[in-house]
C-alpha positions as CSV (number, residue, x, y, z in Angstrom):
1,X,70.7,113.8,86.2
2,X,74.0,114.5,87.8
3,X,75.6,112.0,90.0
4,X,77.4,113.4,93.6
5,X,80.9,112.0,93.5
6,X,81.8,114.1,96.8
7,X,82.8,112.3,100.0
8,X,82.0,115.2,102.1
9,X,79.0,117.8,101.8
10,X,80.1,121.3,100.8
11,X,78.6,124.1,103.1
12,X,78.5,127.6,101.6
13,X,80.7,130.1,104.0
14,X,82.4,133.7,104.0
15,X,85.8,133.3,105.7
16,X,89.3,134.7,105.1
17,X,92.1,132.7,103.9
18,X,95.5,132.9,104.0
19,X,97.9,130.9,102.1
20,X,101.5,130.7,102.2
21,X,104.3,128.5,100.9
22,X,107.1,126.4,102.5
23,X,109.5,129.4,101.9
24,X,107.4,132.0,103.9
25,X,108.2,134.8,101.9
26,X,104.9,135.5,100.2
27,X,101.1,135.6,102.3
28,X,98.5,135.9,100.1
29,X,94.6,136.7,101.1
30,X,91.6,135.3,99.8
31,X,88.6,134.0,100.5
32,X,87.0,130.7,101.3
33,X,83.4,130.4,99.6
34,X,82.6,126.8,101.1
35,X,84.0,124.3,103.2
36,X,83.7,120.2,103.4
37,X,86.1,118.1,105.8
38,X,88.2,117.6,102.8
39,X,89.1,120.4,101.1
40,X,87.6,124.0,100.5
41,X,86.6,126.2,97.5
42,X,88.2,129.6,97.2
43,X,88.0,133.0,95.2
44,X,91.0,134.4,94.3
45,X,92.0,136.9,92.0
46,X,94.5,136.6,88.5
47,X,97.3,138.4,91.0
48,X,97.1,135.8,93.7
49,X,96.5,133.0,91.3
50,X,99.8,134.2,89.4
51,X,101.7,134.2,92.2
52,X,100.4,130.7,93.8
53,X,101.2,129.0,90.5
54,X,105.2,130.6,90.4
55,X,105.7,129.6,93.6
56,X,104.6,125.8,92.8
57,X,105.1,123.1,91.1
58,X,102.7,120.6,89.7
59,X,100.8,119.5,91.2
60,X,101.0,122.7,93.1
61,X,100.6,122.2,97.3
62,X,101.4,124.9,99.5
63,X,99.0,125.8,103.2
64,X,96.1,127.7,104.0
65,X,95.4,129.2,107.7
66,X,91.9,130.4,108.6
67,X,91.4,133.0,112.1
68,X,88.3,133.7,112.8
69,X,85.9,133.2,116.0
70,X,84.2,130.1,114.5
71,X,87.2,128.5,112.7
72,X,90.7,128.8,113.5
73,X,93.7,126.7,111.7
74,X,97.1,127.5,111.2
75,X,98.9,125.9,107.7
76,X,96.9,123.4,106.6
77,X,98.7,121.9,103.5
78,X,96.4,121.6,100.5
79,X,96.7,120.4,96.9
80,X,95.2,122.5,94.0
81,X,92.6,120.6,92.1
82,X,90.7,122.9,89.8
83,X,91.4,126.2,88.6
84,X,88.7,127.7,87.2
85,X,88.2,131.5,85.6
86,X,85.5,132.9,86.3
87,X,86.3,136.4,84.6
88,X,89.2,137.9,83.3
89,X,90.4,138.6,86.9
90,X,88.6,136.2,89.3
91,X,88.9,132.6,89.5
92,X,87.4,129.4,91.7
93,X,89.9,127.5,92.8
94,X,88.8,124.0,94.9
95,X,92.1,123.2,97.7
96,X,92.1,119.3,98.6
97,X,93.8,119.1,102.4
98,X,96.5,116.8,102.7
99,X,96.7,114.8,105.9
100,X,95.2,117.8,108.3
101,X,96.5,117.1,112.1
102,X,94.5,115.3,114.4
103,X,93.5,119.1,115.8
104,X,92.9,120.3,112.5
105,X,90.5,117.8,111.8
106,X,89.0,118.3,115.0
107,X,88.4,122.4,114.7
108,X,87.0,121.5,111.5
109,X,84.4,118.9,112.5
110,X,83.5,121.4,115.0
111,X,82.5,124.4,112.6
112,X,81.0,121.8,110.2
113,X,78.6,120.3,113.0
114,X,77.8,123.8,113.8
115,X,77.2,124.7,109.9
116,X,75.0,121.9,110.3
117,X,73.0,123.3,113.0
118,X,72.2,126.8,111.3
């Protein structure tokens, strides 16, 4: 039997991510596979995951924007948590949020009551 050690519920979702980094030289795109008011699971690719961990240090922290109708955010900062492979080229990686802005928080209550809902 596996014990639930999440604070939040996860809820499965399709939405494009963005991350960029404090220098604002690189965007990368990926996407967000599910969401919970404290953090989000992406996919990402060997490229993007490459290029996330050169731009970091450990622990490495940079920000994520979502645009769509439902959800919109600009540079959330997150903290990566887990780094997982999937395949030779994909990878799972689960983004913490670090201290989201009151508004922030807000837009994503909103999509997460309406995640709820459906």
């Amino acid at each position: 039997m596996s014990v639930e050690r999440r604070f939040h519920p996860r809820f499965d979702v399709d939405l494009p991510v963005s991350i960029s980094f404090t220098d604002e030289e690189c965007i990368l795109d990926t996407c967000a596979i599910n969401l919970s008011l404290s953090g989000m699971q992406v996919q990402a690719s060997k490229t993007v995951v490459d290029s996330i961990l050169q731009h970091c240090q450990h622990p490495a922290e940079f920000y994520v924007s979502i645009n769509t109708e439902q959800l919109n955010f600009e540079k959330i900062k997150v903290r990566l948590i887990i780094n997982r492979r999937i395949s030779q080229q994909a990878f799972q990686l689960g983004l913490k949020f670090c201290g989201p802005s009151q508004e922030q928080q807000n837009s994503l209550n909103d999509y997460i009551r309406h995640c709820k809902n459906t």
